[in-house]
Backbone as JSON, one array per atom type, in Angstrom:
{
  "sequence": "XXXXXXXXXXXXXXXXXXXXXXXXXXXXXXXXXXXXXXXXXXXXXXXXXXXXXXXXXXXXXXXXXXXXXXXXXXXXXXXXXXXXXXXXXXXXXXXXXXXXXXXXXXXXXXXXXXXXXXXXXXXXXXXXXXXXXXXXXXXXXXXXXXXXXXXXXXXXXXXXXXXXXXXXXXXXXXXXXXXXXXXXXXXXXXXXXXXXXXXXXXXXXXXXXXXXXXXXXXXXXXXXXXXXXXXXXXXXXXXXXXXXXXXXXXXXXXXXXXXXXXXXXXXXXXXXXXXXXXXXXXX",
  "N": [[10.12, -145.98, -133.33], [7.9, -143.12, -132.23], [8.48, -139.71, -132.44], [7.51, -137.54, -130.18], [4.63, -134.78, -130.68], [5.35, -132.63, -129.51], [7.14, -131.19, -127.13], [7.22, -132.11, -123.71], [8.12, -131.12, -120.75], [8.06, -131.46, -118.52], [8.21, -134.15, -117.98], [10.67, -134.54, -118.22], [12.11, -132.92, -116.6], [12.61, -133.24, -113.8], [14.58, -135.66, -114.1], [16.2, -134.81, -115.25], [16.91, -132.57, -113.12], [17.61, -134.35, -111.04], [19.86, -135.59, -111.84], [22.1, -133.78, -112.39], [21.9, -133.37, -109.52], [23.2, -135.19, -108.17], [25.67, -135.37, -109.68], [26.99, -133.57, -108.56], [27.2, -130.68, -109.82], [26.66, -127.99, -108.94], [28.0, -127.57, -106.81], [29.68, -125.98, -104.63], [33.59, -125.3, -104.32], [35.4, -124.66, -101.66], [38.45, -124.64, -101.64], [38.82, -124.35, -104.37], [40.85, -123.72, -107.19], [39.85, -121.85, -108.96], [38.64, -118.57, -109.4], [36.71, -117.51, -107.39], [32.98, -116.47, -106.61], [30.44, -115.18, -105.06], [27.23, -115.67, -103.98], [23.94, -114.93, -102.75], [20.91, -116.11, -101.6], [17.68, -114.21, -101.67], [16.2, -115.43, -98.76], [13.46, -116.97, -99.52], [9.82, -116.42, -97.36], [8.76, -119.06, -94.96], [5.86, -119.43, -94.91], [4.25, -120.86, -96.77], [3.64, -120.98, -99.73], [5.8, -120.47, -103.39], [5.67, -117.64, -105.63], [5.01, -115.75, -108.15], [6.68, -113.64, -107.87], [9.12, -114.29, -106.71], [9.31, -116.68, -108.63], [11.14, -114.83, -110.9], [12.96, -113.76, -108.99], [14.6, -116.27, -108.8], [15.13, -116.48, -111.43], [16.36, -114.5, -112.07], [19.11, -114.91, -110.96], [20.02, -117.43, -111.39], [20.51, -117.05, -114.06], [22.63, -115.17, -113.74], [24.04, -117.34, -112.0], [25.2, -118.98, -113.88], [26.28, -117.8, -115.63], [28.41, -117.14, -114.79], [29.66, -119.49, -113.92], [30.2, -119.98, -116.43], [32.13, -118.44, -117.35], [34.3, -119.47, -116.14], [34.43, -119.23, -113.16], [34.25, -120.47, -109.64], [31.07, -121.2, -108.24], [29.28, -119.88, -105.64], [26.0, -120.61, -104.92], [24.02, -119.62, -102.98], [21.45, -121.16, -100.98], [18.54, -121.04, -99.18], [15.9, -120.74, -96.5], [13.63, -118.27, -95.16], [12.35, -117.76, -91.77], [10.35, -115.94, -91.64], [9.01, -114.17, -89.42], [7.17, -112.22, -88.13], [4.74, -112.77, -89.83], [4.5, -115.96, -89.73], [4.5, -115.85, -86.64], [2.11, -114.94, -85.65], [0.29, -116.32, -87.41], [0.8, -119.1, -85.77], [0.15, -117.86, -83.13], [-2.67, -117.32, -83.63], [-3.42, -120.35, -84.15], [-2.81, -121.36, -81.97], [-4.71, -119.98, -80.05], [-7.28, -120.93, -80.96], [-6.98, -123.2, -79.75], [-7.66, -122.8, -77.46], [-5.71, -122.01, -75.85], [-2.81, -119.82, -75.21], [0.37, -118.1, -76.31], [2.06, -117.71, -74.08], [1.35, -119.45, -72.12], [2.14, -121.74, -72.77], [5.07, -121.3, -73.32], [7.73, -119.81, -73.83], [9.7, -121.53, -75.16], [8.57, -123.99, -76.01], [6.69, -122.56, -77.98], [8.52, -121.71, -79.82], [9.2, -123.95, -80.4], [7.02, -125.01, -81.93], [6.91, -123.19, -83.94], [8.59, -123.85, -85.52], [8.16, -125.94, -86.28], [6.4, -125.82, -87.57], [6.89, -124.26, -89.71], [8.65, -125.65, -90.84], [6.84, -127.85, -92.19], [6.26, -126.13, -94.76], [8.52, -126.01, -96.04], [9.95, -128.2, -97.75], [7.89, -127.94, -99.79], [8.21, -125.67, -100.92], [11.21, -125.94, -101.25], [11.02, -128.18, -103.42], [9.77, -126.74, -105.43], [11.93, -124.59, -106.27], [13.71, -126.36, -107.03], [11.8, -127.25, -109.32], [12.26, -124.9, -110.76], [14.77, -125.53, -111.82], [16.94, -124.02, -110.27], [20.4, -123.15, -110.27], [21.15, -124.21, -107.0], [23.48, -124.41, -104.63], [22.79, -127.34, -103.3], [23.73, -128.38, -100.83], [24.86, -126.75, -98.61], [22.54, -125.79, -97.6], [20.33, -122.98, -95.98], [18.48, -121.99, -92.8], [17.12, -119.6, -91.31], [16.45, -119.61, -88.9], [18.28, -121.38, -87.9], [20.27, -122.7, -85.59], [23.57, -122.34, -85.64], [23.47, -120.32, -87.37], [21.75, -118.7, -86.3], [23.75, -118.39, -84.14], [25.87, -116.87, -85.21], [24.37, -114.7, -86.33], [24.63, -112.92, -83.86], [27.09, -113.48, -83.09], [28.31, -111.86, -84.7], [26.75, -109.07, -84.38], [28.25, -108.48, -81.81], [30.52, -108.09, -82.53], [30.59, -106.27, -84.36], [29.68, -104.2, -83.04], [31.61, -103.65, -81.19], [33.75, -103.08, -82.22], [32.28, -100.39, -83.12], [31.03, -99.61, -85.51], [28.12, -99.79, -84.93], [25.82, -98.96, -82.53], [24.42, -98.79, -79.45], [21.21, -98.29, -77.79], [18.46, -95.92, -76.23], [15.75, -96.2, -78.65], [12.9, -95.03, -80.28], [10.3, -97.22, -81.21], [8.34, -99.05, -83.65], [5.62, -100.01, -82.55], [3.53, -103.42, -81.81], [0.96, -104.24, -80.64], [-1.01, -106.52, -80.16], [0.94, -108.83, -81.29], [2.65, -108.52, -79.6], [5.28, -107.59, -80.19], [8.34, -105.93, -82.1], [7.87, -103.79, -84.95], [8.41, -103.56, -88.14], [9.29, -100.73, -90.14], [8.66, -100.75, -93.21], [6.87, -102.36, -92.67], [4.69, -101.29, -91.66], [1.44, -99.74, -91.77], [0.5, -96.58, -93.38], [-2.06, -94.33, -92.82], [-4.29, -91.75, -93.7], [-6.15, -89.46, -92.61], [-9.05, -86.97, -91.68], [-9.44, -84.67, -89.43], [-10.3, -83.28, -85.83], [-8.81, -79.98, -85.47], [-7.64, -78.97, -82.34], [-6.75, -76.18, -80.24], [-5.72, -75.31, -77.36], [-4.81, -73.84, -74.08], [-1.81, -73.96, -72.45], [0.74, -72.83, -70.57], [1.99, -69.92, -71.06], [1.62, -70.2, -73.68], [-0.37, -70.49, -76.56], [-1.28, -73.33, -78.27], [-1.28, -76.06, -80.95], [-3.5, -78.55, -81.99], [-4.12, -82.41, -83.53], [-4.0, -84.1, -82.03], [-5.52, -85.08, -79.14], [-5.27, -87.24, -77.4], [-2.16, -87.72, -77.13], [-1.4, -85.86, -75.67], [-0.92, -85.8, -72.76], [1.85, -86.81, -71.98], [3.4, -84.57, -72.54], [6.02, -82.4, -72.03], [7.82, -80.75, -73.05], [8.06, -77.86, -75.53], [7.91, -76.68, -78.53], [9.04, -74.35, -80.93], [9.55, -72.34, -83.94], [13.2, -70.85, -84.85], [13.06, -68.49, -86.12], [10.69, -67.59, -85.45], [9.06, -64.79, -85.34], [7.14, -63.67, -83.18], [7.48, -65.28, -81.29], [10.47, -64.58, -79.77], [11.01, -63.55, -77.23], [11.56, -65.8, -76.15], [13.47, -68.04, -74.87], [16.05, -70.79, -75.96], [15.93, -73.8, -73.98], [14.81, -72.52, -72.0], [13.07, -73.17, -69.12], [9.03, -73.84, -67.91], [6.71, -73.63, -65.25], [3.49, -74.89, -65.79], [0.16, -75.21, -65.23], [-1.74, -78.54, -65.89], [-3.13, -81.24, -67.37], [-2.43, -83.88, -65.75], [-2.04, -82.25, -63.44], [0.79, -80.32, -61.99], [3.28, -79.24, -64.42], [6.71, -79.22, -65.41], [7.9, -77.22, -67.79], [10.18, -77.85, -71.07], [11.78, -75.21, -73.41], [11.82, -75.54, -76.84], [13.81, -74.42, -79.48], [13.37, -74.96, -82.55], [14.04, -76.13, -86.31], [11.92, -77.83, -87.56], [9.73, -76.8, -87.13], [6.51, -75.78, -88.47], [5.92, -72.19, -88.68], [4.06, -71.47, -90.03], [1.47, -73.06, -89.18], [-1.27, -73.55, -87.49], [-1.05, -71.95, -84.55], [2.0, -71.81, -84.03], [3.24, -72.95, -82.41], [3.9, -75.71, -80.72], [3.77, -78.74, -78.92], [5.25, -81.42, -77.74], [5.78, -85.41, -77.06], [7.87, -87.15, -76.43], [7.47, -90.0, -77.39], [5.94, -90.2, -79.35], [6.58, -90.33, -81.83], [8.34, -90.51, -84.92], [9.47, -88.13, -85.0], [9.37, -85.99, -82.95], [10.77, -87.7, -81.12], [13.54, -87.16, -81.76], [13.47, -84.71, -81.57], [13.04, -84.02, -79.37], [15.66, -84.86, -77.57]],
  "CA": [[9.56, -145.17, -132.25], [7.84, -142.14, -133.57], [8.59, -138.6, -131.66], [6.19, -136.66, -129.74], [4.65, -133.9, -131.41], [5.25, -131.51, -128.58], [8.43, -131.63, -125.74], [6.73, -132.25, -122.57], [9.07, -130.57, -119.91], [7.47, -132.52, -117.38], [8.15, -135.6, -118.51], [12.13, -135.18, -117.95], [13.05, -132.15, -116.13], [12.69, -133.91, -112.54], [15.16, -136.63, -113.88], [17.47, -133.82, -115.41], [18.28, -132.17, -112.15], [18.55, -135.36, -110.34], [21.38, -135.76, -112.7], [22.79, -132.34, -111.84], [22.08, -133.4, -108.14], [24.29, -136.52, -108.37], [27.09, -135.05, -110.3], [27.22, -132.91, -108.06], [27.73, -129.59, -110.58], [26.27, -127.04, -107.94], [28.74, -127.88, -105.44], [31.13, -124.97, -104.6], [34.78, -125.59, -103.71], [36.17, -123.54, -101.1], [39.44, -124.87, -101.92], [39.69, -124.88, -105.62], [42.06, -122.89, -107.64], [39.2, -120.97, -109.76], [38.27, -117.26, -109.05], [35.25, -117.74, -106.53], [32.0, -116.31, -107.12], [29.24, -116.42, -104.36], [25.38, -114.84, -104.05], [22.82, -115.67, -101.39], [19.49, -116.18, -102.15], [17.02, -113.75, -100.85], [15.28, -116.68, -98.13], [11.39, -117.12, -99.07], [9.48, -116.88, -96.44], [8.11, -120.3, -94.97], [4.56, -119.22, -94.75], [3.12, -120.97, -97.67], [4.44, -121.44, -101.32], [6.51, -119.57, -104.11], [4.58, -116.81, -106.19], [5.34, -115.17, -109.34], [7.89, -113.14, -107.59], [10.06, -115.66, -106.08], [9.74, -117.01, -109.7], [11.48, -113.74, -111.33], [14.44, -113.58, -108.92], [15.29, -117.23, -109.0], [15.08, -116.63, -112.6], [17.99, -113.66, -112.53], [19.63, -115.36, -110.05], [19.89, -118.3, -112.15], [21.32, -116.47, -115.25], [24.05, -114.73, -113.33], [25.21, -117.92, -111.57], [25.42, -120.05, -114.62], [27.34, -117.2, -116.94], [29.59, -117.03, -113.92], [30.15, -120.84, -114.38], [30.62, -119.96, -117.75], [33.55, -117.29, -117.08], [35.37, -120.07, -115.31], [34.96, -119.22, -111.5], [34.25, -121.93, -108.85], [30.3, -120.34, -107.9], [28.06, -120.81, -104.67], [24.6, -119.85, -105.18], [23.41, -120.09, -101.52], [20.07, -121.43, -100.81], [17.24, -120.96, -98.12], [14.41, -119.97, -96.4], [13.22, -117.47, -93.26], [10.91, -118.33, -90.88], [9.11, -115.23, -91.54], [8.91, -113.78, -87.62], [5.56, -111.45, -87.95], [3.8, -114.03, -90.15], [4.63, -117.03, -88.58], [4.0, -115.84, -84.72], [0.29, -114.5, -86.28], [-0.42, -117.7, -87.67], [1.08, -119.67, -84.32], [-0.99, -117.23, -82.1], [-4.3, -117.97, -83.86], [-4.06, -121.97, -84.21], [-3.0, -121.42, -80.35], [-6.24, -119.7, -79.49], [-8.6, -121.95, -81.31], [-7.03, -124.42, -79.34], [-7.64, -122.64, -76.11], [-4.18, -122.12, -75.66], [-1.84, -118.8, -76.18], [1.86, -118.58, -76.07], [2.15, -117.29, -72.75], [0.91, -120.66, -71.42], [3.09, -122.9, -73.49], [6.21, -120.81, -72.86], [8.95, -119.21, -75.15], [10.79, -122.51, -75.74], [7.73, -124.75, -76.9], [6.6, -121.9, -78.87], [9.45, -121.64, -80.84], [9.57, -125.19, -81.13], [5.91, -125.28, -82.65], [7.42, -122.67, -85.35], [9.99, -124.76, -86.33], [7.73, -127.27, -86.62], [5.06, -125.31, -88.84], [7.31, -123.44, -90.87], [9.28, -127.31, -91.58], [5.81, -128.81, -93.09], [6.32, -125.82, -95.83], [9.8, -125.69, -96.12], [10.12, -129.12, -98.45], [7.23, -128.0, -100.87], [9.46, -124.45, -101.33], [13.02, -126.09, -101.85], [10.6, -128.69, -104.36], [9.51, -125.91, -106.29], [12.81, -124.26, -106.37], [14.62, -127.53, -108.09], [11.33, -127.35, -110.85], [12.3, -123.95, -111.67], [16.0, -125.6, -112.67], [17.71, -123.41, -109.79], [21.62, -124.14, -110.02], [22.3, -123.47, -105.99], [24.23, -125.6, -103.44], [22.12, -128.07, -102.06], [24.43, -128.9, -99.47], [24.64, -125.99, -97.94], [20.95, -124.77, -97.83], [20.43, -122.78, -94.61], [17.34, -121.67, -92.55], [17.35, -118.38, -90.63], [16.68, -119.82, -87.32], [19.32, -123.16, -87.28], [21.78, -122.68, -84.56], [24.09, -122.1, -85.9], [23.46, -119.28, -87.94], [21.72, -117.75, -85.17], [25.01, -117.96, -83.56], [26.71, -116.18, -86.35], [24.31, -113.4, -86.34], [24.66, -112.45, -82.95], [28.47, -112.77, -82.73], [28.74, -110.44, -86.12], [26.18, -108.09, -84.07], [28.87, -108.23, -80.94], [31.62, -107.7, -83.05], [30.47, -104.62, -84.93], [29.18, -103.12, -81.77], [32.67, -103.96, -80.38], [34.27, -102.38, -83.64], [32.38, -99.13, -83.1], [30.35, -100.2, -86.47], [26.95, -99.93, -84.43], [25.72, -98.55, -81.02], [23.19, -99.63, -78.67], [20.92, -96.88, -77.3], [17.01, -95.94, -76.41], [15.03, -95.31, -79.93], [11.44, -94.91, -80.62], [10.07, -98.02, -82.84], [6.63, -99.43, -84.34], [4.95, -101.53, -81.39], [2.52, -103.85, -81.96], [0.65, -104.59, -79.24], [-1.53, -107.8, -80.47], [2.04, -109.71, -81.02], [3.99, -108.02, -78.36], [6.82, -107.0, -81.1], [8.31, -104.49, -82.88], [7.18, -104.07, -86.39], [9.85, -102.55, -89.48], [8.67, -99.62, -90.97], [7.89, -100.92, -94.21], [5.62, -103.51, -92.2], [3.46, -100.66, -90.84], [0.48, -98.88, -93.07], [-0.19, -95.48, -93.16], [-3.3, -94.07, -92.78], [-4.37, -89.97, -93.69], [-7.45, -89.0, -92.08], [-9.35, -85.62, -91.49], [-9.65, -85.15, -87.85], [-10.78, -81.61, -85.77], [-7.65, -79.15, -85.29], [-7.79, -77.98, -81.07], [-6.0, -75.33, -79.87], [-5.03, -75.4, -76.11], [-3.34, -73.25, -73.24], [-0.46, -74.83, -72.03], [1.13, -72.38, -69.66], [1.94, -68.57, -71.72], [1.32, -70.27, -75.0], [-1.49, -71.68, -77.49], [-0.35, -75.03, -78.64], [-2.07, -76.56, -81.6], [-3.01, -79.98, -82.17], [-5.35, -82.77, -83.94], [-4.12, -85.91, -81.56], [-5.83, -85.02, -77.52], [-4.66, -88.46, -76.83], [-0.62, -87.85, -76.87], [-0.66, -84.49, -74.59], [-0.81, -86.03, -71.24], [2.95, -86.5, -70.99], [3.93, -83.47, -73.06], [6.93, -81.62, -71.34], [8.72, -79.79, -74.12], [6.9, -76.68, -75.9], [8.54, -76.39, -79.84], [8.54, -73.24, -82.15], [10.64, -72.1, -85.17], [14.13, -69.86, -83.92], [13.43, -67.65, -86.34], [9.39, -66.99, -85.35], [9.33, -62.99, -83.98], [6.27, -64.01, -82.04], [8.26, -65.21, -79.57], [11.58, -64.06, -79.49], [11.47, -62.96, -75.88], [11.7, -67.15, -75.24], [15.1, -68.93, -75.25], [16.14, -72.46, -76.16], [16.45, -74.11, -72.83], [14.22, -71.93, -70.51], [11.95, -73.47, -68.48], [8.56, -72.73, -66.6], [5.87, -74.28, -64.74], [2.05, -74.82, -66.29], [-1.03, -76.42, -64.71], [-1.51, -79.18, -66.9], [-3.84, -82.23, -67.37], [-2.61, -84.69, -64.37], [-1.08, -81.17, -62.32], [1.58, -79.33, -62.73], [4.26, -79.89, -65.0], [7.81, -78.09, -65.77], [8.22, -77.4, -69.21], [10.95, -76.83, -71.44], [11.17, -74.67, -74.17], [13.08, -75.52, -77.84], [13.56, -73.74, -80.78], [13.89, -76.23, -83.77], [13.24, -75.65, -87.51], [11.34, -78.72, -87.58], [7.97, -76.62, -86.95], [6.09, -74.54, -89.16], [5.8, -70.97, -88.42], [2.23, -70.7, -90.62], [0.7, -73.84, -89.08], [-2.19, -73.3, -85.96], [-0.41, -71.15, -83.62], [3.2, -71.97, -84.93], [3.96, -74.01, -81.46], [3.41, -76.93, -80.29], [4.2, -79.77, -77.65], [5.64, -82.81, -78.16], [5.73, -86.13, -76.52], [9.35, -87.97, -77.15], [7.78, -91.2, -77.64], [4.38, -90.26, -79.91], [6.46, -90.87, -83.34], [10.13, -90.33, -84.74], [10.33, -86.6, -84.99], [8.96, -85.6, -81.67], [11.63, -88.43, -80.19], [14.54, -86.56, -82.55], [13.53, -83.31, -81.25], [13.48, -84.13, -77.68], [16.87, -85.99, -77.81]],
  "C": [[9.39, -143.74, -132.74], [8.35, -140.61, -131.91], [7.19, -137.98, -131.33], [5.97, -135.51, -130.65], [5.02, -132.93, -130.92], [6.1, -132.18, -127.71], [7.23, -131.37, -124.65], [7.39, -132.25, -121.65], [8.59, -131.53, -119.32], [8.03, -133.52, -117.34], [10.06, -136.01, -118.02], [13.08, -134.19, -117.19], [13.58, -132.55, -114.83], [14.16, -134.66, -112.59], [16.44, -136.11, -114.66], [18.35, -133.02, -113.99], [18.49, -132.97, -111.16], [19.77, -135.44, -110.58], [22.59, -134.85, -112.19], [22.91, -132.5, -110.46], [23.49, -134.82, -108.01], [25.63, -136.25, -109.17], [27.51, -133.65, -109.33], [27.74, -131.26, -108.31], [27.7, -128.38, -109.79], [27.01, -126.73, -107.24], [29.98, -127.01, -105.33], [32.43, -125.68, -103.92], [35.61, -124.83, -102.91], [38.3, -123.54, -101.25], [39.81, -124.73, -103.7], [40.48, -123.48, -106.66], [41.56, -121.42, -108.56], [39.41, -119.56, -108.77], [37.31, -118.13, -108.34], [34.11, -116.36, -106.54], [30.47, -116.73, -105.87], [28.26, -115.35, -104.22], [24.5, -115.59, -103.23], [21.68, -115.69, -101.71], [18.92, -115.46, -100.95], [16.02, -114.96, -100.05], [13.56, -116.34, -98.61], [11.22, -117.04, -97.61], [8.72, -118.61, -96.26], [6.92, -120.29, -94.57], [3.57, -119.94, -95.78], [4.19, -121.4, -98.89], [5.04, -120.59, -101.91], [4.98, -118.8, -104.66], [5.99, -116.49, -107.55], [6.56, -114.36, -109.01], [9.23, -113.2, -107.45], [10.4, -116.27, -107.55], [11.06, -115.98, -110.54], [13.07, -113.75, -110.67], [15.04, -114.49, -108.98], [15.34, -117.6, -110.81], [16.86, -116.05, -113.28], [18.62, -114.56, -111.97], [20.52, -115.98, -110.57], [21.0, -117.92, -113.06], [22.48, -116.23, -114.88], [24.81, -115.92, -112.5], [25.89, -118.71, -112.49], [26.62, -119.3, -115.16], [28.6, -116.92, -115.74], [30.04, -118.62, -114.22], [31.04, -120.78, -115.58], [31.84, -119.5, -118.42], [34.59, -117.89, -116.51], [35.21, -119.91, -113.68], [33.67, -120.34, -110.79], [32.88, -121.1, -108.22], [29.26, -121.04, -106.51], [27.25, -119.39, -104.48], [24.04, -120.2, -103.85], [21.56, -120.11, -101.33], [19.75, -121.08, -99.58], [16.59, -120.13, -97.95], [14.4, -119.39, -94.76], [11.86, -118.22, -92.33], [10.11, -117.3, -90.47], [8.24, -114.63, -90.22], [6.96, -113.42, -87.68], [4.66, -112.23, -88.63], [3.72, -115.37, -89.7], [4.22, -117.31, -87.25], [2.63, -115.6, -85.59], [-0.01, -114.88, -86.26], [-0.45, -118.85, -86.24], [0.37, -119.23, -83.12], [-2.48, -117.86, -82.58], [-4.16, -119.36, -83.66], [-3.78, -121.79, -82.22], [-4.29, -121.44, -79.77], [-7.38, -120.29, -80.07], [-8.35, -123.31, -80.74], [-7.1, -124.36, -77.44], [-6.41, -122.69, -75.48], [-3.79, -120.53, -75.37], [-0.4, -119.23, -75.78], [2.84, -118.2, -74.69], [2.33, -118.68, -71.73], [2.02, -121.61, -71.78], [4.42, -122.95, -73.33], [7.27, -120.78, -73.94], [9.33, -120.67, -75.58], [9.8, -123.45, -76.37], [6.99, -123.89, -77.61], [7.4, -121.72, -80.08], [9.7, -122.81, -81.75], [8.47, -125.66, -82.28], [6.13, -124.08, -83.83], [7.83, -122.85, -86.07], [9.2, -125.57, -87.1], [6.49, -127.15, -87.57], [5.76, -124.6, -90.06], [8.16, -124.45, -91.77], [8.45, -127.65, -92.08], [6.26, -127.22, -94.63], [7.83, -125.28, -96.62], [10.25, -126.7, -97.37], [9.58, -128.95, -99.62], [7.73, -126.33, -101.36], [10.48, -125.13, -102.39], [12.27, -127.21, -103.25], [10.54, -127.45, -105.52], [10.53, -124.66, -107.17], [13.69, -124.98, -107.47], [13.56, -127.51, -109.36], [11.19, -126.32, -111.18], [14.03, -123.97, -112.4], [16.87, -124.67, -111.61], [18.85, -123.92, -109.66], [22.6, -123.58, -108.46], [22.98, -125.07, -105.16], [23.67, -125.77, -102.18], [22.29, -128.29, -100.45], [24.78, -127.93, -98.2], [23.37, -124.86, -97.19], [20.81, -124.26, -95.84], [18.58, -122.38, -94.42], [17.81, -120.58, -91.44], [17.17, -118.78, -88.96], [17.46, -121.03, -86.98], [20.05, -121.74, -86.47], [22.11, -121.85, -84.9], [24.32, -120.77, -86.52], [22.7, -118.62, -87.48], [22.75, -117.15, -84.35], [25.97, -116.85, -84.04], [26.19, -114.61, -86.38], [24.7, -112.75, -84.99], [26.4, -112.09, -82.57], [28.76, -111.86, -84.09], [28.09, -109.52, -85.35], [27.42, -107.45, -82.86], [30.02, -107.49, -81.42], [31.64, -106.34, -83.67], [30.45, -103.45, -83.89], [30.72, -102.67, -81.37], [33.75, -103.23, -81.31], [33.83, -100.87, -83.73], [31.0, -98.95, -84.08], [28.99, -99.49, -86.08], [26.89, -99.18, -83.26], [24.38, -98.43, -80.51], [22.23, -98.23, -77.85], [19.0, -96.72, -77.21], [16.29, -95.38, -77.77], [13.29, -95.67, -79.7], [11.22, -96.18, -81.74], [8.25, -98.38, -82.67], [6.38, -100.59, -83.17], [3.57, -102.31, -81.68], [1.85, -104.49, -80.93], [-0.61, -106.14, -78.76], [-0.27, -108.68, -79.78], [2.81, -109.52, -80.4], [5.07, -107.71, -79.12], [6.72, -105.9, -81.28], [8.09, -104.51, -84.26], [8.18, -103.25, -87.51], [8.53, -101.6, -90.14], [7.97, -100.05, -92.25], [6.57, -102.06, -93.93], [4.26, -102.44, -91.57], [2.48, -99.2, -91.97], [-0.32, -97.84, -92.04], [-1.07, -94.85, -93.79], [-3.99, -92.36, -92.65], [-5.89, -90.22, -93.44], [-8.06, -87.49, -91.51], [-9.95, -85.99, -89.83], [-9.55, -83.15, -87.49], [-9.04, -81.4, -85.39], [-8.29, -78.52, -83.23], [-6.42, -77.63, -80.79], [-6.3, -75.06, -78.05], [-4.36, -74.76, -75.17], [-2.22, -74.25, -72.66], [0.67, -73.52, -71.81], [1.05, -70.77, -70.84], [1.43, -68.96, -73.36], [0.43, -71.42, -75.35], [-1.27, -72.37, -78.09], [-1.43, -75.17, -79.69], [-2.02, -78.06, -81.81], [-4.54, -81.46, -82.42], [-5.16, -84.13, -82.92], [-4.01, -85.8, -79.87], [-5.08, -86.15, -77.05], [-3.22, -88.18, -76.2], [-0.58, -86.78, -75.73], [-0.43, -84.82, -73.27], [0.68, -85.97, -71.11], [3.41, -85.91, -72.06], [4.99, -82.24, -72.07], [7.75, -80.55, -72.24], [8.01, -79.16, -74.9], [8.28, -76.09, -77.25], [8.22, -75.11, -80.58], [9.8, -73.03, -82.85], [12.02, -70.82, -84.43], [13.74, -68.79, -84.73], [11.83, -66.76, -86.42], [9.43, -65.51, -84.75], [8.54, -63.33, -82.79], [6.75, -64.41, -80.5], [9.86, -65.15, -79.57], [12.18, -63.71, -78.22], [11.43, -64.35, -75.0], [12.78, -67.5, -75.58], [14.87, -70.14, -75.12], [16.3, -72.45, -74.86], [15.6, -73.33, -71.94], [13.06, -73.25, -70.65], [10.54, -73.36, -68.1], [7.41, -74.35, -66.31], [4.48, -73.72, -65.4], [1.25, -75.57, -65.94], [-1.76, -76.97, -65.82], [-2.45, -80.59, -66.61], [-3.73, -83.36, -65.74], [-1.95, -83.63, -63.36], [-0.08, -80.43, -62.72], [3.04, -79.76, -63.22], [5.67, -78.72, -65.54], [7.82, -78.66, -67.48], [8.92, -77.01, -69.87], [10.7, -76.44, -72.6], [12.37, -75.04, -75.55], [12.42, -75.37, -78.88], [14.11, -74.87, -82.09], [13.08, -75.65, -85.32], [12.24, -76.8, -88.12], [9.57, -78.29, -87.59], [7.73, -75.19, -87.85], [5.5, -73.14, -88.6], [4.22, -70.76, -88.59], [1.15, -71.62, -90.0], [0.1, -73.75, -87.65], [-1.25, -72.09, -85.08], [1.24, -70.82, -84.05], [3.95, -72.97, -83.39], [3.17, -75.08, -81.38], [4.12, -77.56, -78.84], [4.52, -80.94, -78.44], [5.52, -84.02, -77.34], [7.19, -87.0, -77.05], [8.69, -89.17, -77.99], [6.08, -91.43, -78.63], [5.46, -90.71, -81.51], [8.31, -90.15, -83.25], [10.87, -88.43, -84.73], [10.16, -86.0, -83.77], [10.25, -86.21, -80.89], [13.37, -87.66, -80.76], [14.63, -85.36, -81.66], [14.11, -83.03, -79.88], [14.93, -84.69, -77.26], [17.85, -84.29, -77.71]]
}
């Protein structure tokens, strides 16, 4: 029998980590006598397939759980996948509405269930692609960000911190999206510089500057620098009354170093809830 000229991975890696699946080598011991050793896998999302990326960290990943093997300690490489909230609902909203549907109609609980049930068809061809990059984690424990269970888990760790001091619950300003009815993470939201006109405004003794007409309607608080001369003869905390877009509105007055002295007038107005420094200021 002559040898190939060329190894053909293919041909035997499948029936290599069966092997590894059946001997069960992966398999952490919470009981056993080694040092222990454990790392979580950042979850893919379940939107689709791996990428070049996903390749890369199940690559380190990889390295550091084996040479931990290697060092002697007992290692669990924790597997799974997210269900990807803002991509997932997106996709679940559209097939909705091409089916004359939305999720309004269907109602939170068979919505969720039709997530489960879209983000499970790509959940199998993931954890496949995972075992033919040789990953050595523990099968047996593979989780998914929305089981039960480990919904349960986050919420009593959230109670407990709160309850610990850890955390604290309170009104903030966040990214709304108003398509998907959520809130959106900062690094999920793209910003956009644009040249737009500069107007300048009365608003009761003083000329306000400002490129975004939209936000002023509920503007109550009137900002300038403490250490502007221009107005010096205003204090933090005063008050006054100014006839104002829907009537008349009390307004107060605060000195913050948050505003530039050289820029349009050097005051302004704010709105708490137009963006995070306006909501800082007012606070």
């Amino acid at each position: 029998m002559g040898l190939p000229k060329a190894y053909e991975a293919g041909k035997y890696e499948k029936d290599i980590y069966d092997l590894w699946d059946k001997s069960r080598v992966f398999i952490a011991d919470p009981n056993s006598s080694k040092p222990h050793f454990s790392m979580s896998m950042p979850p893919p999302n379940e939107t689709g397939t791996l990428h070049v990326g996903h390749a890369l960290f199940l690559t380190l990943q990889d390295i550091i759980a084996r040479h931990q093997r290697q060092k002697g300690k007992d290692v669990l490489w924790l597997p799974g996948t997210d269900h990807a909230a803002i991509a997932s609902n997106a996709i679940m909203e559209k097939q909705l509405t091409e089916q004359g549907t939305d999720k309004h109609t269907v109602g939170r609980e068979e919505f969720i269930r039709l997530i489960k049930e879209f983000v499970g068809n790509s959940r199998e061809t993931i954890n496949t692609q995972i075992r033919a990059m040789g990953a050595s984690v523990d099968w047996s424990r593979a989780r998914y960000t929305l089981d039960d269970a480990l919904n349960r888990l986050v919420n009593e760790v959230f109670v407990k911190m709160y309850n610990d001091g850890l955390i604290y619950r309170g009104h903030r300003i966040v990214n709304w999206d108003p398509n998907l009815e959520t809130t959106v993470s900062d690094d999920e939201v793209e910003h956009k510089e644009e040249k737009a006109p500069f107007y300048t405004l009365q608003y009761g003794p003083f000329k306000i500057g400002t490129a975004r007409l939209e936000t002023k309607f509920g503007d109550k608080y009137v900002v300038m620098h403490p250490d502007d001369k221009r107005y010096t003869q205003y204090k933090h905390g005063d008050t006054f009354e100014a006839d104002w877009i829907n009537g008349k509105v009390t307004a107060t007055i605060i000195k913050d170093e948050a505003v530039d002295p050289a820029f349009g007038t050097g005051v302004m107005t704010i709105t708490p809830w137009h963006d995070r420094t306006d909501f800082e200021i007012a606070e």
